[in-house]
C-alpha positions, 0 to 999 in steps of 0.5 A: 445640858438641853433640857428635852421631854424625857430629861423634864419627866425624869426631873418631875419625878424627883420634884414631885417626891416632897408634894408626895410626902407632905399629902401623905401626911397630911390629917384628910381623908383624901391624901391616900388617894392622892398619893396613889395617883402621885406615885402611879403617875411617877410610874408612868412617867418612868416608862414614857421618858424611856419609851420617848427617849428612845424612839426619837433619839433623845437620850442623854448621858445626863439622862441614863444617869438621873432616871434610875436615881429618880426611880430609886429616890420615889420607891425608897421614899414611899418604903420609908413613909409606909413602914412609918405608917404600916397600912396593914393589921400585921407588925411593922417589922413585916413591912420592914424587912422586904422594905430593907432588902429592896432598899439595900439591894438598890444601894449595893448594886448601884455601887456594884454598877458604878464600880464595874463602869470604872473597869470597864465590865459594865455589860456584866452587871446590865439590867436583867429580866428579873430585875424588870419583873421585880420592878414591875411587882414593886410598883404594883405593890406600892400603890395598893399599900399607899392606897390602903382602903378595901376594894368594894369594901372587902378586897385587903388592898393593902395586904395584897400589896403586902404580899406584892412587896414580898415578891418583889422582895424575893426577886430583888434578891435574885437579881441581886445574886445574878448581879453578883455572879455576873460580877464575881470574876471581875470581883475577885480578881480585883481582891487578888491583885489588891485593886 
């Protein structure tokens, strides 16, 4: 395996996930900001190793594998860490239930992507646009509840961010269903054959 930029910024993501724990937790004023900027520049590096390996053919199957898990690894843990720690006036359970819905969803269709690969049918279950609009709304959302504190002491960061989730939330179960139709025939005539 060589080691390239993309494949580096794909491996700094999932390194950076317990400094990222550890500062969350951590009894000081700034370890929300820092956090933030942890998990934004995650982010960030999600779109530059993609971009990068694209345009200056440095792709990987290594790579294609390791750079969803990496991004499912950050977002699921940063989910887990802000239902630990609700951000927001409201009840745990409303940061709980988009926070499964995402995580769940995430688990069910790497399964279903991972089973249609082995027949054959991966093209049914590629990414789809709502699923980048989600993913866009999800890494918004995050941020601004890791952050927690008002804006100019009166925007609700957190509870906007709350909001954000929900929507993310919502189109991750759209795109789940999408998943699953395109996915359906193949499904079920696996059920009927007894596959």
């Amino acid at each position: 395996m060589r080691f390239n930029l993309p494949l580096i910024l794909t491996l700094s993501r999932i390194a950076v996930i317990p400094v990222f724990v550890l500062i969350f937790y951590l009894p000081v004023s700034w370890a929300n900001e820092v956090c933030t900027w942890l998990f934004v520049g995650a982010a960030i590096t999600d779109w530059l190793d993609g971009m990068i390996a694209r345009r200056f053919g440095m792709t990987s199957r290594f790579g294609a594998f390791l750079d969803p898990v990496a991004d499912k690894l950050m977002v699921a843990v940063a989910l887990i860490l802000l239902v630990d720690r609700n951000p927001t006036p409201f009840p745990d359970v409303l940061i709980a239930i988009p926070a499964a819905i995402i995580v769940g969803r995430e688990i069910t269709i790497s399964a279903l992507r991972e089973w249609m690969a082995e027949v054959g049918e991966q093209a049914k279950v590629a990414v789809s646009y709502i699923g980048k609009i989600k993913t866009t709304a999800q890494l918004i959302a995050l941020p601004m509840m890791i952050y927690r504190e008002p804006l100019w002491g009166t925007v609700p960061v957190a509870e906007l961010g709350l909001y954000l989730l929900y929507l993310a939330a919502i189109l991750t179960l759209w795109s789940m269903v999408i998943y699953l139709r395109g996915a359906w025939p193949i499904l079920r005539d696996s059920a009927n054959n007894g596959d």
